[in-house]
PQR file of N, CA, C, O and H, with PARSE charges and radii, in Angstrom:
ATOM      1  N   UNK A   1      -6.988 -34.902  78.545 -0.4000 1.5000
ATOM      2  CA  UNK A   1      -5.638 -35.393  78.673 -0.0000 2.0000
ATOM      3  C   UNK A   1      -5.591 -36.285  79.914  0.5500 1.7000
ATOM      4  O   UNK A   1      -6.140 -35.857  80.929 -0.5500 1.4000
ATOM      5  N   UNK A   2      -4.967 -37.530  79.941 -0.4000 1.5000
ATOM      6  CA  UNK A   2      -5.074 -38.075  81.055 -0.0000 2.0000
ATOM      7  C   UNK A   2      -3.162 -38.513  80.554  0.5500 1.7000
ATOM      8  O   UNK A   2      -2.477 -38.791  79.570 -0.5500 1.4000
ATOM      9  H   UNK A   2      -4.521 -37.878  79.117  0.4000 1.0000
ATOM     10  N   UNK A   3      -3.043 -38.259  82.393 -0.4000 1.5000
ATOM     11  CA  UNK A   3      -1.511 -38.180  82.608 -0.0000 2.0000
ATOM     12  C   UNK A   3      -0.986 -38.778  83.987  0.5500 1.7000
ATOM     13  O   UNK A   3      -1.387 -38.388  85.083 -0.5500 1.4000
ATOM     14  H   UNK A   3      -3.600 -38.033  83.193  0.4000 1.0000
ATOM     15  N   UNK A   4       0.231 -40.057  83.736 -0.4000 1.5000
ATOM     16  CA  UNK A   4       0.166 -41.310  84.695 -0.0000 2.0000
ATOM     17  C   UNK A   4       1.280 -41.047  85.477  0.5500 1.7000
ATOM     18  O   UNK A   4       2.359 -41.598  85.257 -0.5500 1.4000
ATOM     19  H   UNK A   4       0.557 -40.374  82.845  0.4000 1.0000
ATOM     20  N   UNK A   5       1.052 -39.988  86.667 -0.4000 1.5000
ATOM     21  CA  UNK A   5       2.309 -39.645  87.248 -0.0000 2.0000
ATOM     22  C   UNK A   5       2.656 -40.743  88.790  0.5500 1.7000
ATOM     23  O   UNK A   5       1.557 -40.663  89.340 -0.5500 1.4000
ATOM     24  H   UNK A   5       0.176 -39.540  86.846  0.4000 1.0000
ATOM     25  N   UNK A   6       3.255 -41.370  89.424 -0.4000 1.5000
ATOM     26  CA  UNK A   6       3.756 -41.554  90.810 -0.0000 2.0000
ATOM     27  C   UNK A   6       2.647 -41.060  91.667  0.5500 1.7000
ATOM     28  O   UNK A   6       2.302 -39.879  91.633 -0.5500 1.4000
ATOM     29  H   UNK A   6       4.147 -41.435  88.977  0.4000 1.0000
ATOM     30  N   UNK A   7       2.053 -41.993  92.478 -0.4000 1.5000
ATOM     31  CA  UNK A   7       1.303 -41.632  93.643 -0.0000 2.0000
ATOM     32  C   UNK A   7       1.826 -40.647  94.178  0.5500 1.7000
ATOM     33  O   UNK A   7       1.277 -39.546  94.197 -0.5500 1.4000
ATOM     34  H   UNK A   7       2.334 -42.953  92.506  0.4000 1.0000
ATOM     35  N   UNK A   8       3.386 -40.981  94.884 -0.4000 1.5000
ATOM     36  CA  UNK A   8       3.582 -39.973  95.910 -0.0000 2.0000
ATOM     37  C   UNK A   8       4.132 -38.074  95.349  0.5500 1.7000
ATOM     38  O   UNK A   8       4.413 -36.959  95.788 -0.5500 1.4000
ATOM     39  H   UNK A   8       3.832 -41.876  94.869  0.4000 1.0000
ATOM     40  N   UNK A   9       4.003 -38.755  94.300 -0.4000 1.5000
ATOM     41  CA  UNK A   9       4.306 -36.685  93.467 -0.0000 2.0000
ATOM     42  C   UNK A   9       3.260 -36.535  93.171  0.5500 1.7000
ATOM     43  O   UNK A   9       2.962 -35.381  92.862 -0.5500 1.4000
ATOM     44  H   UNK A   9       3.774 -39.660  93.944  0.4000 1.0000
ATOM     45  N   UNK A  10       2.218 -37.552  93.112 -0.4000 1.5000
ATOM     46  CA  UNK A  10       0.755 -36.544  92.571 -0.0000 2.0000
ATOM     47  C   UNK A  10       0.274 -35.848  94.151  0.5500 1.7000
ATOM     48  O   UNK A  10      -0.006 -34.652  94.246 -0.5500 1.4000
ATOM     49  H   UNK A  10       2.459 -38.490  93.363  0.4000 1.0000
ATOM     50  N   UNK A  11       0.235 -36.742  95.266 -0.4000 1.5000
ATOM     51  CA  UNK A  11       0.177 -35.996  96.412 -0.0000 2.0000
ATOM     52  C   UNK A  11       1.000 -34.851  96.748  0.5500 1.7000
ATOM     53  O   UNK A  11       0.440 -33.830  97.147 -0.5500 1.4000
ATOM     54  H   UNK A  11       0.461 -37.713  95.189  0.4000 1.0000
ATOM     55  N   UNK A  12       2.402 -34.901  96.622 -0.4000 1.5000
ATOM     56  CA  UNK A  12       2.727 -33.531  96.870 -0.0000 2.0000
ATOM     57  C   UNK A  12       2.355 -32.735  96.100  0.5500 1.7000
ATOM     58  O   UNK A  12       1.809 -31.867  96.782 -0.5500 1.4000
ATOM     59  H   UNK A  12       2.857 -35.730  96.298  0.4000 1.0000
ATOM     60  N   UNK A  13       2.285 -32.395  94.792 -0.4000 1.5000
ATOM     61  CA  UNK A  13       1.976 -31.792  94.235 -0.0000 2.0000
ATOM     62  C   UNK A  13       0.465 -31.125  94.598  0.5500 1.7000
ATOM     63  O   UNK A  13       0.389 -29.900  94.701 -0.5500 1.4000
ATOM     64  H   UNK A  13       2.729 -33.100  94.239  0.4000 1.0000
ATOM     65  N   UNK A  14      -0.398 -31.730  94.736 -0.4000 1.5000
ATOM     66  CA  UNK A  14      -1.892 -31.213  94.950 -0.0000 2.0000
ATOM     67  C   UNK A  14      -1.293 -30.385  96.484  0.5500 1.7000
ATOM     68  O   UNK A  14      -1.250 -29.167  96.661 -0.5500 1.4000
ATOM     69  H   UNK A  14      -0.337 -32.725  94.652  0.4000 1.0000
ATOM     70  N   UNK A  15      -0.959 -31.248  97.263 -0.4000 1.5000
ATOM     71  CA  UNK A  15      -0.655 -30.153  98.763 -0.0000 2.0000
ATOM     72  C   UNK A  15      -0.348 -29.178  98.980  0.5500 1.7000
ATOM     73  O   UNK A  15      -0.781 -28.303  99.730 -0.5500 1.4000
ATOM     74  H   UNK A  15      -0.994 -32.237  97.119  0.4000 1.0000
ATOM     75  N   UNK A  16       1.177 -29.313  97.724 -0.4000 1.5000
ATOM     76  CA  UNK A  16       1.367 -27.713  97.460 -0.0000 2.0000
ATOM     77  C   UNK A  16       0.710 -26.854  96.718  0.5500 1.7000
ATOM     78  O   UNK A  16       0.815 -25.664  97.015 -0.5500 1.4000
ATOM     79  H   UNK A  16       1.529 -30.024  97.115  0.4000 1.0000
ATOM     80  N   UNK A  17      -0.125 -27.248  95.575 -0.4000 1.5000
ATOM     81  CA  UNK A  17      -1.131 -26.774  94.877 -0.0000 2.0000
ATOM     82  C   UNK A  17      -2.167 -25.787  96.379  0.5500 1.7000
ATOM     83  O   UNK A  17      -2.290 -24.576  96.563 -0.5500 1.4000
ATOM     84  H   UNK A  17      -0.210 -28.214  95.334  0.4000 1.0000
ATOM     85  N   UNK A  18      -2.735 -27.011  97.196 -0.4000 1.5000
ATOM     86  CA  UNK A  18      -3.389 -26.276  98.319 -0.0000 2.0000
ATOM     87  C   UNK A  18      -2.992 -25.611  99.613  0.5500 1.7000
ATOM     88  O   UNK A  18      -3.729 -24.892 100.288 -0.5500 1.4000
ATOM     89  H   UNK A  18      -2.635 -27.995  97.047  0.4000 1.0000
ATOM     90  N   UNK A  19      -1.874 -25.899  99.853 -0.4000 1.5000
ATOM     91  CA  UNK A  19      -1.190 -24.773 100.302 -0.0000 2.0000
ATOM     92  C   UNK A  19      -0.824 -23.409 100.086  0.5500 1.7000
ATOM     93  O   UNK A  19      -0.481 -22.588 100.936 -0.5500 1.4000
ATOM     94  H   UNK A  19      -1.276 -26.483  99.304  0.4000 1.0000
ATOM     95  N   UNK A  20      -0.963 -23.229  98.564 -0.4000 1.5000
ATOM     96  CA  UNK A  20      -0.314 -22.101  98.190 -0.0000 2.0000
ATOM     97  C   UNK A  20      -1.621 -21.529  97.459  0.5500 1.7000
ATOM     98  O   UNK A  20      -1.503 -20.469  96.845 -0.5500 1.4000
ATOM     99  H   UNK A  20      -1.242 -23.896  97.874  0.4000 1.0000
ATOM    100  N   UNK A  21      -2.760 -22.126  97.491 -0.4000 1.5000
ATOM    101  CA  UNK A  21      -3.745 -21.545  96.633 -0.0000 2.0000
ATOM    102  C   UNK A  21      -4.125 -21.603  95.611  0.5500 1.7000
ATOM    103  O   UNK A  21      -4.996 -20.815  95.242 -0.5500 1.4000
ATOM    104  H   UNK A  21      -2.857 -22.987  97.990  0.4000 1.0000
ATOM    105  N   UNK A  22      -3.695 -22.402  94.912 -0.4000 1.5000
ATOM    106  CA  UNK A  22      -3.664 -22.720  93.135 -0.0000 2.0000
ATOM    107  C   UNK A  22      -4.183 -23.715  93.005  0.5500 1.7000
ATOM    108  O   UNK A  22      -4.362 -24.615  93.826 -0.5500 1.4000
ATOM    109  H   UNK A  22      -2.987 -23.042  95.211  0.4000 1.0000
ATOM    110  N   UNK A  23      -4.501 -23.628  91.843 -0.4000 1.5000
ATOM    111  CA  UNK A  23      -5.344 -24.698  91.270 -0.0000 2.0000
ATOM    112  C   UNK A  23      -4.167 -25.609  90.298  0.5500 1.7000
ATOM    113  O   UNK A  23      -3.179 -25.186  89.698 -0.5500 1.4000
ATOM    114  H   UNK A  23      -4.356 -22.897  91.176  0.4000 1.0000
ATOM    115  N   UNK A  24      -4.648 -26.855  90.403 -0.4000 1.5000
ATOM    116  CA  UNK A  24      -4.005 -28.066  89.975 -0.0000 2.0000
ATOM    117  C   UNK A  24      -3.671 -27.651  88.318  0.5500 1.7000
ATOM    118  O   UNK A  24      -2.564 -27.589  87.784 -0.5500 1.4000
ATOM    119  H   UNK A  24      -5.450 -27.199  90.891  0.4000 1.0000
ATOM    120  N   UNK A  25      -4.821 -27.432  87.800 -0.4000 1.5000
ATOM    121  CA  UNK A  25      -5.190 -27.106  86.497 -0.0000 2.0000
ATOM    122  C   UNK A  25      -4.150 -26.620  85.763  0.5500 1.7000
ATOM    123  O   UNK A  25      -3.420 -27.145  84.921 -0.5500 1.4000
ATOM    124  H   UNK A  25      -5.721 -27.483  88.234  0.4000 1.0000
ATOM    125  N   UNK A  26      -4.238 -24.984  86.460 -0.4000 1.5000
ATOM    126  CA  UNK A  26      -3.604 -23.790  85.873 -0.0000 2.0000
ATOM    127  C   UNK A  26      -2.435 -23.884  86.263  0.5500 1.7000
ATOM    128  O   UNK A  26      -1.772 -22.924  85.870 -0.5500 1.4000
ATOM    129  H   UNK A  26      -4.831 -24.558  87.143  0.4000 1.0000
ATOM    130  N   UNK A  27      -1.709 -24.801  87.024 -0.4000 1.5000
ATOM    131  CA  UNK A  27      -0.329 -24.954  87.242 -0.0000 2.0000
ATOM    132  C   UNK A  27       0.148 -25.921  86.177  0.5500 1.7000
ATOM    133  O   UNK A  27       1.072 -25.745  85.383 -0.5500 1.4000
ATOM    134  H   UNK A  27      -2.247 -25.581  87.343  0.4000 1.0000
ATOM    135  N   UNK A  28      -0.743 -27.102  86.317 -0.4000 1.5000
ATOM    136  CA  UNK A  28      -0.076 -27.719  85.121 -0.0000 2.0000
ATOM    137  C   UNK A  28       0.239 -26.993  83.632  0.5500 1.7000
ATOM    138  O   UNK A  28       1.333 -27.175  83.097 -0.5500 1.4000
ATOM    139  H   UNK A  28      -1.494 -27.245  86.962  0.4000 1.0000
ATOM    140  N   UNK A  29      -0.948 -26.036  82.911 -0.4000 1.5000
ATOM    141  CA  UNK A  29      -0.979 -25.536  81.907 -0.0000 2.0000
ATOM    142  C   UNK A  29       0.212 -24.712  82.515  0.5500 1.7000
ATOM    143  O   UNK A  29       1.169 -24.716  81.741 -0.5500 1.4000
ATOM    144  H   UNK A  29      -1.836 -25.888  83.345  0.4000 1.0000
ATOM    145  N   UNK A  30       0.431 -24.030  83.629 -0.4000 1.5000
ATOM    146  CA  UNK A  30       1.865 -23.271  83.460 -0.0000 2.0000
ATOM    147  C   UNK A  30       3.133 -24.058  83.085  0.5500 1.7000
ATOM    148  O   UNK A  30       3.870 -23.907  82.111 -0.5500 1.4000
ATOM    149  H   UNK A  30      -0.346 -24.026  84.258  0.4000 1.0000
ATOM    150  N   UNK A  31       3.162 -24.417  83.501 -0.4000 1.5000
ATOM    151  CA  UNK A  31       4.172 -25.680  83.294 -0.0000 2.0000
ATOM    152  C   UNK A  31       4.216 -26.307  81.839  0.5500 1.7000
ATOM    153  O   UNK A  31       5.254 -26.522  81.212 -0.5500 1.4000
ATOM    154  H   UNK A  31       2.563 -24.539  84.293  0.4000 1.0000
ATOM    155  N   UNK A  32       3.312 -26.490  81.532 -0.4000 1.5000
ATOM    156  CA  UNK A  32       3.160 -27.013  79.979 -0.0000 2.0000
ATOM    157  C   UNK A  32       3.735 -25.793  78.730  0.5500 1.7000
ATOM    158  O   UNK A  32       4.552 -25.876  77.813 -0.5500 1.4000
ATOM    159  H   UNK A  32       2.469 -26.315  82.042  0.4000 1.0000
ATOM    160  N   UNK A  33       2.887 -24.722  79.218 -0.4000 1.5000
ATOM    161  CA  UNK A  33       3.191 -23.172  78.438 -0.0000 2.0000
ATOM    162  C   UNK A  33       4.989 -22.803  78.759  0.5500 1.7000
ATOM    163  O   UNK A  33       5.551 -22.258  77.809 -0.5500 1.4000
ATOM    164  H   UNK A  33       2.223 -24.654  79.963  0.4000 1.0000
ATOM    165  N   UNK A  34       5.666 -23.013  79.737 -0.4000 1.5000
ATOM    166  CA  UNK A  34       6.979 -22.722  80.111 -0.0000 2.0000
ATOM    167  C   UNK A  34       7.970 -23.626  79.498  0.5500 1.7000
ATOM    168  O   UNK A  34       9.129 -23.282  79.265 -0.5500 1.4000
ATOM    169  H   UNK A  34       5.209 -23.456  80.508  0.4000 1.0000
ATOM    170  N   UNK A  35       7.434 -24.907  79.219 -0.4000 1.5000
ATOM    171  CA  UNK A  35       8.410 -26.037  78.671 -0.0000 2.0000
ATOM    172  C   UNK A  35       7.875 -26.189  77.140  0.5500 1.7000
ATOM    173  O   UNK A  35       8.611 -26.948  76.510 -0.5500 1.4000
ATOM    174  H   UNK A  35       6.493 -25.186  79.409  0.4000 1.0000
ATOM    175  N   UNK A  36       6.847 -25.698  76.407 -0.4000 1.5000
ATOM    176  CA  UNK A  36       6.645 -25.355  75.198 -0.0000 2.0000
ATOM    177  C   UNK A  36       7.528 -24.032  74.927  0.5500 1.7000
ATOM    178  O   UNK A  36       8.414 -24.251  74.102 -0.5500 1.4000
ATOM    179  H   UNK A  36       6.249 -25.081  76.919  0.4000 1.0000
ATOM    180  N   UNK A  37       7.503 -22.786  75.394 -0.4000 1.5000
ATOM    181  CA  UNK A  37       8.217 -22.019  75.437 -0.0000 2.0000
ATOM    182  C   UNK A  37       9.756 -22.019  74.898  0.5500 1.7000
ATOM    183  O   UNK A  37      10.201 -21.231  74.064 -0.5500 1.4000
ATOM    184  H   UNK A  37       6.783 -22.607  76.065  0.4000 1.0000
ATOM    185  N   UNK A  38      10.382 -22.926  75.459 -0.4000 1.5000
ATOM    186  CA  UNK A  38      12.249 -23.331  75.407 -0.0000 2.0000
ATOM    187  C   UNK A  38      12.245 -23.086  73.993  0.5500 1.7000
ATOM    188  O   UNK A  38      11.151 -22.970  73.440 -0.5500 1.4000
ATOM    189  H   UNK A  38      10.020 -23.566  76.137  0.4000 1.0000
ATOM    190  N   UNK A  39      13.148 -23.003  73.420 -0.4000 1.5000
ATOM    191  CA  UNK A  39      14.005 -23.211  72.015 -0.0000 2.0000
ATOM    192  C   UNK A  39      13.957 -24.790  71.894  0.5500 1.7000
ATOM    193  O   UNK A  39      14.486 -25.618  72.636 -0.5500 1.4000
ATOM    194  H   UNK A  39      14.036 -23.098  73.869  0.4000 1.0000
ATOM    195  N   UNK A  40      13.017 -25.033  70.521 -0.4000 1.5000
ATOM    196  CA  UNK A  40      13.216 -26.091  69.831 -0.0000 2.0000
ATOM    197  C   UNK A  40      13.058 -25.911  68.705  0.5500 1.7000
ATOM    198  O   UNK A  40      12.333 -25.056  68.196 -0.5500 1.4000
ATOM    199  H   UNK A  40      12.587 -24.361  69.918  0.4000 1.0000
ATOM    200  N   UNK A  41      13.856 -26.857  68.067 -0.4000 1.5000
ATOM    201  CA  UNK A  41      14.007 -26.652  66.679 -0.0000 2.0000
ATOM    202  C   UNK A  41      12.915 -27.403  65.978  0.5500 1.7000
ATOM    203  O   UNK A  41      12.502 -26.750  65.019 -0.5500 1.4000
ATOM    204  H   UNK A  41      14.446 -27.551  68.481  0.4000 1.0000
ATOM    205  N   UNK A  42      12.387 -28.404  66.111 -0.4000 1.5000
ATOM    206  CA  UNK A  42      10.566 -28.777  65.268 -0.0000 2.0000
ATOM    207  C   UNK A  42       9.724 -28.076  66.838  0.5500 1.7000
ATOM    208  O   UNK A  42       9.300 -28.791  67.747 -0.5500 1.4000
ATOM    209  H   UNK A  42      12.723 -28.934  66.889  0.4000 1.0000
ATOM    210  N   UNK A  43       9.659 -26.749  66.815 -0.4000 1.5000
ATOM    211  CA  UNK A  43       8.791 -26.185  67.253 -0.0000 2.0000
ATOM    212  C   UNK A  43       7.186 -26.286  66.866  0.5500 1.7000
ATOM    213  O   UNK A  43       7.019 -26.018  65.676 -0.5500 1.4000
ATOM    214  H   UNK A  43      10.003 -26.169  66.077  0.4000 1.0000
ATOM    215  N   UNK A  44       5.962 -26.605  67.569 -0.4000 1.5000
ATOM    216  CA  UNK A  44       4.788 -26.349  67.250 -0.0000 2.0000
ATOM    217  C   UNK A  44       3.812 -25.547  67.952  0.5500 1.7000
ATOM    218  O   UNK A  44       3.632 -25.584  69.170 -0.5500 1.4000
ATOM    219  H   UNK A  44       6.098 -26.822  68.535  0.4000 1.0000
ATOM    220  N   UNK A  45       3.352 -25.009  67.340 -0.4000 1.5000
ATOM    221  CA  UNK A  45       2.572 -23.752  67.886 -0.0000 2.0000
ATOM    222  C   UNK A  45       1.523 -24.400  68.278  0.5500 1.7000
ATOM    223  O   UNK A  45       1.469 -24.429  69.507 -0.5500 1.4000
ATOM    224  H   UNK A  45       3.498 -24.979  66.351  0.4000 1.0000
ATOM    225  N   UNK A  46       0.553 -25.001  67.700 -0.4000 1.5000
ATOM    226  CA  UNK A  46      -0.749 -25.449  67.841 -0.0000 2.0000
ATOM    227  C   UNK A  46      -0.824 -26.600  66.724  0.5500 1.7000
ATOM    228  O   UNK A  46      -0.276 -26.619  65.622 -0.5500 1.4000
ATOM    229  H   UNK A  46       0.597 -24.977  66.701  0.4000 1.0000
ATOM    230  N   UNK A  47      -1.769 -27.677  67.401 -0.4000 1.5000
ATOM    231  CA  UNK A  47      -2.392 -28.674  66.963 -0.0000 2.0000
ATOM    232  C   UNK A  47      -3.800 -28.939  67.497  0.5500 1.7000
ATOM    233  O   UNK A  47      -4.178 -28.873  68.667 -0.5500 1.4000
ATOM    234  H   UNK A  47      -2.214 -27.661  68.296  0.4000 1.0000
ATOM    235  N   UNK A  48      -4.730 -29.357  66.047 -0.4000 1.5000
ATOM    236  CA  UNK A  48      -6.197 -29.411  66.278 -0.0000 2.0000
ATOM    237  C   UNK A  48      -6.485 -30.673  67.021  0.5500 1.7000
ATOM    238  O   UNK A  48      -5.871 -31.641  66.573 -0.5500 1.4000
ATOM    239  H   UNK A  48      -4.423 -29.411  65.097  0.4000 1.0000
ATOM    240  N   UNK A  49      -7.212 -30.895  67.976 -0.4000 1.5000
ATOM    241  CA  UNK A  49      -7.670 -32.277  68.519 -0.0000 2.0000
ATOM    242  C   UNK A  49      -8.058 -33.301  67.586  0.5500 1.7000
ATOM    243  O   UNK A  49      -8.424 -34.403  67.995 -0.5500 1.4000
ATOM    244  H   UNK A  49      -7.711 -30.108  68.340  0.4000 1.0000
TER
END
């Protein structure tokens, strides 16, 4: 997956990533898993690459 965010939020983001101990990775997939999560109505569970 390649994903085209703002210089200056990709830096904060990693800082706080290393500040707090986490990995870049597994935050994003949290984030991804929490906003898949919500109530939608064309919900998808999974798609094959």
């Amino acid at each position: 997956m390649h994903v085209v965010i703002p210089e200056d939020l990709k830096k904060r983001f990693k800082a706080r990533c290393v500040m707090e101990g986490v990995n870049m990775s597994e935050v994003v997939v949290e984030l991804i898993q929490d906003w898949m999560s919500r109530e939608n109505p064309t919900q998808i569970t999974k798609i094959d690459d």
